[in-house]
DRENMAR-533147 format. One line per field, with one value per atom (N, C-alpha, C, CB): residue in one letter; atom name; x, y, z. Coordinates in steps of 0.1 Angstrom, whole numbers. Glycine has a CB too. Layout:
<nodes>
residu: c(A	...)
atome: c(CA	...)
east: c(X	...)
north: c(Y	...)
up: c(Z	...)
</nodes>
This chain:
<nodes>
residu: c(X	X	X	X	X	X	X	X	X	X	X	X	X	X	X	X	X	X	X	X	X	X	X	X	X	X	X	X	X	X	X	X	X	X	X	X	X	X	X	X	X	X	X	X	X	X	X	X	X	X	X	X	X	X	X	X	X	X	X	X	X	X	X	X	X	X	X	X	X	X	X	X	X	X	X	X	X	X	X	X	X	X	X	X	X	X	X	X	X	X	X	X	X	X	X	X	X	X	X	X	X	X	X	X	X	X	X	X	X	X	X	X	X	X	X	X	X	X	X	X	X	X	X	X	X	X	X	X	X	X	X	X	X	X	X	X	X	X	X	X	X	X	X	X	X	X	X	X	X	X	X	X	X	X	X	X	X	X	X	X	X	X	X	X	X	X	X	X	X	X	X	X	X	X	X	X	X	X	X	X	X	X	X	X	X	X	X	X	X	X	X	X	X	X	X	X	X	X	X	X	X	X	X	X	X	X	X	X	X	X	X	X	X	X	X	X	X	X	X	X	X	X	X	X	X	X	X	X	X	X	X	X	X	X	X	X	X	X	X	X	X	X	X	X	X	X	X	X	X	X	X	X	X	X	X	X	X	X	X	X	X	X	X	X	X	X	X	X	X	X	X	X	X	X	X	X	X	X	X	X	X	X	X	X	X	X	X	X	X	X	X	X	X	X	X	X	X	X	X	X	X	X	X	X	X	X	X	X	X	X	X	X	X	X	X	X	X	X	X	X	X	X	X	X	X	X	X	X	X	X	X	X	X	X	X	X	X	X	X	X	X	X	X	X	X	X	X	X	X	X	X	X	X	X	X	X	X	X	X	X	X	X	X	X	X	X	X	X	X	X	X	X	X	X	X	X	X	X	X	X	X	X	X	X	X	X	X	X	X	X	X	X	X	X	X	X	X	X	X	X	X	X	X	X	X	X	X	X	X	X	X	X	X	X	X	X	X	X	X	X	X	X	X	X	X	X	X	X	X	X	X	X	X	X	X	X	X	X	X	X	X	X	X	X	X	X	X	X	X	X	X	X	X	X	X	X	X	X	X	X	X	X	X	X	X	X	X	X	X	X	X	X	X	X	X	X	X	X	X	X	X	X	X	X	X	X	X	X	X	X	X	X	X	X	X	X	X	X	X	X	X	X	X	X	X	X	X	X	X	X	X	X	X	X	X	X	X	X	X	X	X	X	X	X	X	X	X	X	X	X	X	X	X	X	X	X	X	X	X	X	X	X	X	X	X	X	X	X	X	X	X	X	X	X	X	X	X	X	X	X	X	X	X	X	X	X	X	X	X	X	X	X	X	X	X	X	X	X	X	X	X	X	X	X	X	X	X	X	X	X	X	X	X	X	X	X	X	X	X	X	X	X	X	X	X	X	X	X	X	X	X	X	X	X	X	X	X	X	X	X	X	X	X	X	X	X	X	X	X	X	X	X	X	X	X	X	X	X	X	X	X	X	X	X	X	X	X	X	X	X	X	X	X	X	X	X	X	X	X	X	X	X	X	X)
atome: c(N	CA	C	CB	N	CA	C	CB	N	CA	C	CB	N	CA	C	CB	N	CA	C	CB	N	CA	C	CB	N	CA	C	CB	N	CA	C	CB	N	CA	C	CB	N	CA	C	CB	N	CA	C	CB	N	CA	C	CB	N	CA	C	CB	N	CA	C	CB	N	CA	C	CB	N	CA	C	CB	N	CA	C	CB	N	CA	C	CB	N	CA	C	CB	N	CA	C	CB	N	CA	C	CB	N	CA	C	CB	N	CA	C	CB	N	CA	C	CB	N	CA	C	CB	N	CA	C	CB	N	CA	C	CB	N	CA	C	CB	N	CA	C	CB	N	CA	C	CB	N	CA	C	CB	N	CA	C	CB	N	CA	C	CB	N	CA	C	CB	N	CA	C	CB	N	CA	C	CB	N	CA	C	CB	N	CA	C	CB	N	CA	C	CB	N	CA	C	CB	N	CA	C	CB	N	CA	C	CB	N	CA	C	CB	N	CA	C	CB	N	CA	C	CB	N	CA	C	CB	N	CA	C	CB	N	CA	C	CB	N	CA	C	CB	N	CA	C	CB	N	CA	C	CB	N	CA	C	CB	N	CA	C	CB	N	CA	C	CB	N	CA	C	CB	N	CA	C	CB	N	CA	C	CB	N	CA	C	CB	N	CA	C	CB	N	CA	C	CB	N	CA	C	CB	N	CA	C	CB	N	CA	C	CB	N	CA	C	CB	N	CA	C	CB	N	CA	C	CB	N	CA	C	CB	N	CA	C	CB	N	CA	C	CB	N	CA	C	CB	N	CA	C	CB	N	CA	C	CB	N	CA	C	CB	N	CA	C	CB	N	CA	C	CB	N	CA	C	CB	N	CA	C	CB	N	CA	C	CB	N	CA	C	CB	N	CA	C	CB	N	CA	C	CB	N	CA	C	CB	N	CA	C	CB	N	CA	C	CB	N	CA	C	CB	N	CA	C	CB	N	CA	C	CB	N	CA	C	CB	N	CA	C	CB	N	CA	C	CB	N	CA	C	CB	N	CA	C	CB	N	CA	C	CB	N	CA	C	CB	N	CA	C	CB	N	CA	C	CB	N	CA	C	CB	N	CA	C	CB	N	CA	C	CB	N	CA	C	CB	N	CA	C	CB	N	CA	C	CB	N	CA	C	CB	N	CA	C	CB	N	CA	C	CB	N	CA	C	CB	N	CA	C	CB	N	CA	C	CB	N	CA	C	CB	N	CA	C	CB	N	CA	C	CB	N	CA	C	CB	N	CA	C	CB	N	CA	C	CB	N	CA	C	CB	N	CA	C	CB	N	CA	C	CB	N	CA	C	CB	N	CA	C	CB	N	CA	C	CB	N	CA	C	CB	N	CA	C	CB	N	CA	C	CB	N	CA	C	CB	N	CA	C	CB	N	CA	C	CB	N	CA	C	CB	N	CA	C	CB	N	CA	C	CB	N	CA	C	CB	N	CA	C	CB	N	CA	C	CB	N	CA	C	CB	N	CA	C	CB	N	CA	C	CB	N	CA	C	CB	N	CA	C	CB	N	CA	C	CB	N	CA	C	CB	N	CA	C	CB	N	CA	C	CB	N	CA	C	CB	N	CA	C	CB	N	CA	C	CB	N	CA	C	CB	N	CA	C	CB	N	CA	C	CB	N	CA	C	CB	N	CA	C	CB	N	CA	C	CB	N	CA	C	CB	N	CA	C	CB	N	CA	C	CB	N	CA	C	CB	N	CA	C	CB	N	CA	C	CB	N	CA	C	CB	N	CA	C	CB	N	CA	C	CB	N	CA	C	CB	N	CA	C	CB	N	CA	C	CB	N	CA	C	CB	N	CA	C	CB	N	CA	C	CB	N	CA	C	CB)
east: c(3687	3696	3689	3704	3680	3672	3664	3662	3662	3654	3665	3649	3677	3689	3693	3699	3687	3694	3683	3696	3669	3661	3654	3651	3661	3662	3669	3668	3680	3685	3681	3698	3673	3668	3653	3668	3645	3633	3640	3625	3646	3652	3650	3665	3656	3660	3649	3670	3641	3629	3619	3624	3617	3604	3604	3605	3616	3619	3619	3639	3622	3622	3604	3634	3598	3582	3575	3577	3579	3571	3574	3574	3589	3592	3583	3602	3581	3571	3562	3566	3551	3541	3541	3539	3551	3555	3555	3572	3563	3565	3554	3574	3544	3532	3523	3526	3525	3515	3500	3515	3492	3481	3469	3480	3472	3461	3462	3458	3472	3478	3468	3496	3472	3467	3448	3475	3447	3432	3424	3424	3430	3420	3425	3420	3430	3435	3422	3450	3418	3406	3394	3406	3388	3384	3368	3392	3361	3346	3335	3341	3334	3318	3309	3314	3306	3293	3285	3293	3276	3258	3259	3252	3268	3261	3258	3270	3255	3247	3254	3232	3264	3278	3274	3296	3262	3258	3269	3251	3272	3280	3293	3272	3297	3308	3321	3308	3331	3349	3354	3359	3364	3369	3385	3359	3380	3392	3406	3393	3416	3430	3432	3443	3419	3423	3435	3409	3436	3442	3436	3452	3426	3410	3416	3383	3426	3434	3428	3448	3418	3416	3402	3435	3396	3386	3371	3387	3364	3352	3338	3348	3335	3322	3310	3325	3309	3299	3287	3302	3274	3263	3260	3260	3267	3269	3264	3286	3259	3251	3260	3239	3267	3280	3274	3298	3259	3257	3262	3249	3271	3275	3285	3267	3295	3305	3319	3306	3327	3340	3351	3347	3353	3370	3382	3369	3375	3385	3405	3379	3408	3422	3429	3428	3416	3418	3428	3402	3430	3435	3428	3449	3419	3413	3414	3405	3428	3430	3427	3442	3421	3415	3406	3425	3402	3388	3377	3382	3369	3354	3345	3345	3335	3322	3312	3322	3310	3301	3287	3305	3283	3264	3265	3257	3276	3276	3268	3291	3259	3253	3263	3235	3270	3280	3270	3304	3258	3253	3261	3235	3262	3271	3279	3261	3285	3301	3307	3305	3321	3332	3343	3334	3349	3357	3370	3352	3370	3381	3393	3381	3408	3417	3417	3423	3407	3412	3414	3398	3423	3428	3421	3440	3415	3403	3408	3391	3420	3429	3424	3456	3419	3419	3409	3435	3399	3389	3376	3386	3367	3354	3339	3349	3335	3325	3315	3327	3316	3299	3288	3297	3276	3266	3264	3263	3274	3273	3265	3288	3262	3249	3263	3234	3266	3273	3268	3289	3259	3247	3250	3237	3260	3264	3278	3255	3283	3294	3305	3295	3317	3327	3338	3326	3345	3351	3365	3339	3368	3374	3393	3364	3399	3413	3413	3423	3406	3402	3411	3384	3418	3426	3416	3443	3410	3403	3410	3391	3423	3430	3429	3445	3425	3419	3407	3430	3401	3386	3375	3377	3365	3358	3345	3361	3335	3329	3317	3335	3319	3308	3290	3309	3286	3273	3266	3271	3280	3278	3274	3291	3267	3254	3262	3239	3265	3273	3259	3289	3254	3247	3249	3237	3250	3262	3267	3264	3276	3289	3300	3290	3311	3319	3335	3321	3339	3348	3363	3338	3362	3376	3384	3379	3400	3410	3409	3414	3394	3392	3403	3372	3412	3415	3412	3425	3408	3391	3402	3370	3417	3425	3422	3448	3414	3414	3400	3419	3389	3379	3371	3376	3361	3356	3339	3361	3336	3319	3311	3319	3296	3290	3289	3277	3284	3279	3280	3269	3263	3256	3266	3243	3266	3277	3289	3288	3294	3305	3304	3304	3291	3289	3286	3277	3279	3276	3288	3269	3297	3312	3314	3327	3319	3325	3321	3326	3306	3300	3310	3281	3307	3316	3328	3308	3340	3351	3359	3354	3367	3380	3387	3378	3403	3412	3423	3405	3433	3442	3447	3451	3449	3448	3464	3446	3464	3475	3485	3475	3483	3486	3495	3471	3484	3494	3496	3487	3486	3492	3485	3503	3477	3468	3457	3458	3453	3435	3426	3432	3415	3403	3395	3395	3396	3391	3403	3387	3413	3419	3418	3433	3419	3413	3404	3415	3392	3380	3376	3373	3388	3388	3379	3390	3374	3368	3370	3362	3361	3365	3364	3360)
north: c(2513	2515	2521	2502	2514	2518	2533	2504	2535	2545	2561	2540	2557	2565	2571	2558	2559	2560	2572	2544	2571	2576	2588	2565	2592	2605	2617	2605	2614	2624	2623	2622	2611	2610	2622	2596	2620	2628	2643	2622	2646	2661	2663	2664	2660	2662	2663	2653	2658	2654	2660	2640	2666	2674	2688	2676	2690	2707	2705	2713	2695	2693	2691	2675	2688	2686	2697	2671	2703	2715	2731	2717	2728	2741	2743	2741	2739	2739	2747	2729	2742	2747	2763	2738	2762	2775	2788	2772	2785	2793	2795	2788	2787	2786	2801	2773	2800	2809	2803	2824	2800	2797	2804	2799	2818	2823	2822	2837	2816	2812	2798	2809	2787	2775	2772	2766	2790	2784	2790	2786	2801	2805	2798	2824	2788	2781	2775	2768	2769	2756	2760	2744	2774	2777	2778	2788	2773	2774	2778	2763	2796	2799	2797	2816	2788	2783	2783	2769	2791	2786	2796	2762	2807	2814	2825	2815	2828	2845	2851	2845	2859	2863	2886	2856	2887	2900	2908	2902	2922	2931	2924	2937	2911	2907	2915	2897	2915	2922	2913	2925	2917	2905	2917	2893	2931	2939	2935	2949	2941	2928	2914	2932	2907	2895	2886	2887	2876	2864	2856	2856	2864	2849	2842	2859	2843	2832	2822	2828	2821	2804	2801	2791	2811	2808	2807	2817	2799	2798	2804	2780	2812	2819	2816	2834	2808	2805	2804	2796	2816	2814	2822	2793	2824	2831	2850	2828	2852	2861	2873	2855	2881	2892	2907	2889	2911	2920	2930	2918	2941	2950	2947	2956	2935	2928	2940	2910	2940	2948	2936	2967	2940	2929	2945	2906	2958	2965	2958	2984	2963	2956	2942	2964	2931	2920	2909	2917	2904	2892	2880	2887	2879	2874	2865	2880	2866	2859	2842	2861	2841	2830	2822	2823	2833	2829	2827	2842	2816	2819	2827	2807	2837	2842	2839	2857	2826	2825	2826	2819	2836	2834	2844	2812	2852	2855	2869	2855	2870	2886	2895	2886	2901	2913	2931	2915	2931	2942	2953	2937	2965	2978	2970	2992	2964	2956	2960	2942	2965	2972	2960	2981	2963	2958	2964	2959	2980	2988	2984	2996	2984	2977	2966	2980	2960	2940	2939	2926	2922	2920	2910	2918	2909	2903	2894	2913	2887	2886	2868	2893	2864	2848	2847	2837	2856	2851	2850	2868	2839	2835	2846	2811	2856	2863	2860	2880	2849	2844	2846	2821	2852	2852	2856	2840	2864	2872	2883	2877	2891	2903	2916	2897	2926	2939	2950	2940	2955	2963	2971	2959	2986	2995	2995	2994	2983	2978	2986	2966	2987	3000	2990	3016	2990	2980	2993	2968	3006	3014	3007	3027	3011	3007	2990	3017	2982	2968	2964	2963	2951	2943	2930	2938	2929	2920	2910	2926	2914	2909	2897	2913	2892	2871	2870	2854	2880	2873	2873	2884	2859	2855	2860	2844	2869	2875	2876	2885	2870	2873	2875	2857	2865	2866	2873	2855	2882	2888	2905	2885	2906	2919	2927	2918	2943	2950	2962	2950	2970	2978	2992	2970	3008	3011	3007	3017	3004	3003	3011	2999	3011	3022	3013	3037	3025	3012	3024	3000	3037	3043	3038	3052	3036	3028	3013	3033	3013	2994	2986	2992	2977	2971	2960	2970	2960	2945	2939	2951	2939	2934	2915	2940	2913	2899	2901	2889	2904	2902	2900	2911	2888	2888	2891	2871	2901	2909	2906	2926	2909	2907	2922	2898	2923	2937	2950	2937	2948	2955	2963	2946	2948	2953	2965	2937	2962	2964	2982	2955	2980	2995	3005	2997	3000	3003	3011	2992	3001	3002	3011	2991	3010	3021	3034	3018	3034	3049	3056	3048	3047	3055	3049	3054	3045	3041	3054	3030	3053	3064	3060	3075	3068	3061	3057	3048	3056	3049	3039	3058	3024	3016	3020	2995	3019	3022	3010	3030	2998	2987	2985	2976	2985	2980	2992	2968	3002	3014	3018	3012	3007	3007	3018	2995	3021	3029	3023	3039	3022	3016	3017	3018	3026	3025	3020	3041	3015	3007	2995	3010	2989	2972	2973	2967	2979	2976	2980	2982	2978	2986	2990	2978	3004	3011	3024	3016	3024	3030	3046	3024)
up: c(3371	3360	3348	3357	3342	3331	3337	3327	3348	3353	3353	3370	3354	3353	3339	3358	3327	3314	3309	3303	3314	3304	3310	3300	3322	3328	3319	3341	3313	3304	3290	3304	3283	3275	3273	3275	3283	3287	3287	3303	3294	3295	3284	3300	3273	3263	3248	3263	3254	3242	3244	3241	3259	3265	3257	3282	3260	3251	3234	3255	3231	3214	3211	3207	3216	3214	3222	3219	3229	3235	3227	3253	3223	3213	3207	3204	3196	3185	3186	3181	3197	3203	3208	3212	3216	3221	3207	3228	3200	3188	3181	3178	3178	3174	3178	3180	3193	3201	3200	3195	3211	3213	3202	3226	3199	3191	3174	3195	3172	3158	3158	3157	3170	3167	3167	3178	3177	3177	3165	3192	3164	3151	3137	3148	3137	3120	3119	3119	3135	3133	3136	3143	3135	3141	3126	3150	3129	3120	3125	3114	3120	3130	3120	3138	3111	3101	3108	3094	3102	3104	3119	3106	3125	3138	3133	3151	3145	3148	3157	3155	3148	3155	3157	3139	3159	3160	3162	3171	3161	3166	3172	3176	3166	3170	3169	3163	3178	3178	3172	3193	3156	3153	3150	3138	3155	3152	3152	3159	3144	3141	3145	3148	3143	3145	3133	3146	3138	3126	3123	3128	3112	3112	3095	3109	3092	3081	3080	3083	3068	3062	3074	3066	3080	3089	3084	3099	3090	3076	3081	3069	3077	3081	3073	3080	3073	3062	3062	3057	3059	3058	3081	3051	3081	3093	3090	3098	3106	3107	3114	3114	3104	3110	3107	3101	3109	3112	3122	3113	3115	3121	3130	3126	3127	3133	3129	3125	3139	3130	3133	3139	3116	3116	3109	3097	3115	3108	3116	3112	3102	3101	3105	3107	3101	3104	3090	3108	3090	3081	3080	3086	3067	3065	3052	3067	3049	3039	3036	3038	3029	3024	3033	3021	3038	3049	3039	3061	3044	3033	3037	3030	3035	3040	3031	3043	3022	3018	3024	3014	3016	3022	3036	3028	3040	3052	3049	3058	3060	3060	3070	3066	3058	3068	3066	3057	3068	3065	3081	3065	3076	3082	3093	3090	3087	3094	3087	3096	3096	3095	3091	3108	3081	3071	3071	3059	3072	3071	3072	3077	3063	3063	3064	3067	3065	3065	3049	3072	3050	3040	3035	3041	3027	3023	3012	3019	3012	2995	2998	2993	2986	2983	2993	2985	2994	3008	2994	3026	3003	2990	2997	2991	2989	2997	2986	3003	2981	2968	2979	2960	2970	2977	2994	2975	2995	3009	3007	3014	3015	3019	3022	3039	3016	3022	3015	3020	3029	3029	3034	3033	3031	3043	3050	3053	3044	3048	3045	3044	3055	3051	3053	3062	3034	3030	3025	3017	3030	3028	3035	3035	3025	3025	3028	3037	3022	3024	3012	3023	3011	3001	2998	3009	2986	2983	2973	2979	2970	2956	2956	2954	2947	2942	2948	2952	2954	2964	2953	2979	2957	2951	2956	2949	2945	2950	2938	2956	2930	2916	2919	2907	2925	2931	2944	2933	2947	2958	2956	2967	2966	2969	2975	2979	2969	2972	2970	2963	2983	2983	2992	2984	2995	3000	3006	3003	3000	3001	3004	2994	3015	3009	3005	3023	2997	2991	2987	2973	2996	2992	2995	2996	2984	2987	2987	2998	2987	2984	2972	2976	2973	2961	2959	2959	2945	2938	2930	2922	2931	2916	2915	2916	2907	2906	2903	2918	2912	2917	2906	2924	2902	2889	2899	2876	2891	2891	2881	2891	2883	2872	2871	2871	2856	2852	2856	2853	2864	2869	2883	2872	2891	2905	2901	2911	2891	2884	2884	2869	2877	2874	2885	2864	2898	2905	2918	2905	2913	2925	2918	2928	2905	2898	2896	2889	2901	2901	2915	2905	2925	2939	2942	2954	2931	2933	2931	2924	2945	2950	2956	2957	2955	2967	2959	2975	2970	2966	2977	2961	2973	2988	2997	2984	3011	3012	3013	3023	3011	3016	2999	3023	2991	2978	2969	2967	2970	2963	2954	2957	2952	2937	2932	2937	2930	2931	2928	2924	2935	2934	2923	2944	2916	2900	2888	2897	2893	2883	2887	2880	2896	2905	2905	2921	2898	2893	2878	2901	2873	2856	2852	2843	2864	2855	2839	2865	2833	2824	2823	2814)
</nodes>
């Protein structure tokens, strides 16, 4: 009797707790948790990923491509991205303090809110790059702004006004 009542009960509950999941999609749930701190991620493919809120921190992304990735509010602190491809990713509320971008082609890239003050920007390419937020020191400052061009296509902006140059 009790084995009869809770057969329609189960039907019913299996689909309300597996929905969720389903909708999710497996590569939503695994890159949320996902922390490559402290690797040696060489020549890594991160092209259009969904690396959202993913923490790279002090990690080794030499010549890695995340062109047109989403990287919003990912950290790369301390990360060495030397000639890794950046192109169109959205780099907005992502922390790059004290990261290495050495050659790095950061062209039609969205950096808007990223935290980046202590970070090494050496060529660089940065056409269509947008810095709106981005607080720089000085020197960096002057440096972008020598080879700032573009207009980003994503917000519209131009890379020498998201870097108030004068």
């Amino acid at each position: 009797m009790m084995r009869r009542l809770l057969r329609p009960l189960a039907l019913l509950l299996v689909p309300l707790l597996v929905l969720p999941l389903l909708l999710l999609g497996p590569a939503s749930r695994a890159e949320a948790a996902m922390d490559y701190a402290k690797q040696v991620l060489i020549g890594h493919d991160f092209a259009g990923a969904d690396l959202r809120g993913v923490t790279f921190n002090l990690t080794n992304l030499r010549e890695a491509d995340f062109h047109g990735a989403d990287l919003r509010g990912a950290s790369l602190f301390g990360a060495k991205l030397q000639d890794a491809n950046l192109a169109g990713a959205d780099l907005s509320d992502a922390t790059l303090d004290s990261a290495v971008l050495d050659g790095t082609d950061l062209r039609n890239a969205v950096l808007e809110n990223a935290f980046a003050f202590n970070t090494k920007f050496s060529n660089v390419l940065i056409e269509g790059a947008d810095f709106t937020n981005v607080p720089f020191r000085g020197d960096v400052l002057k440096t972008l702004c020598a080879s700032a061009s573009g207009t980003n296509p994503t917000t519209g902006r131009t890379t020498r006004d998201t870097l108030t140059c004068s």
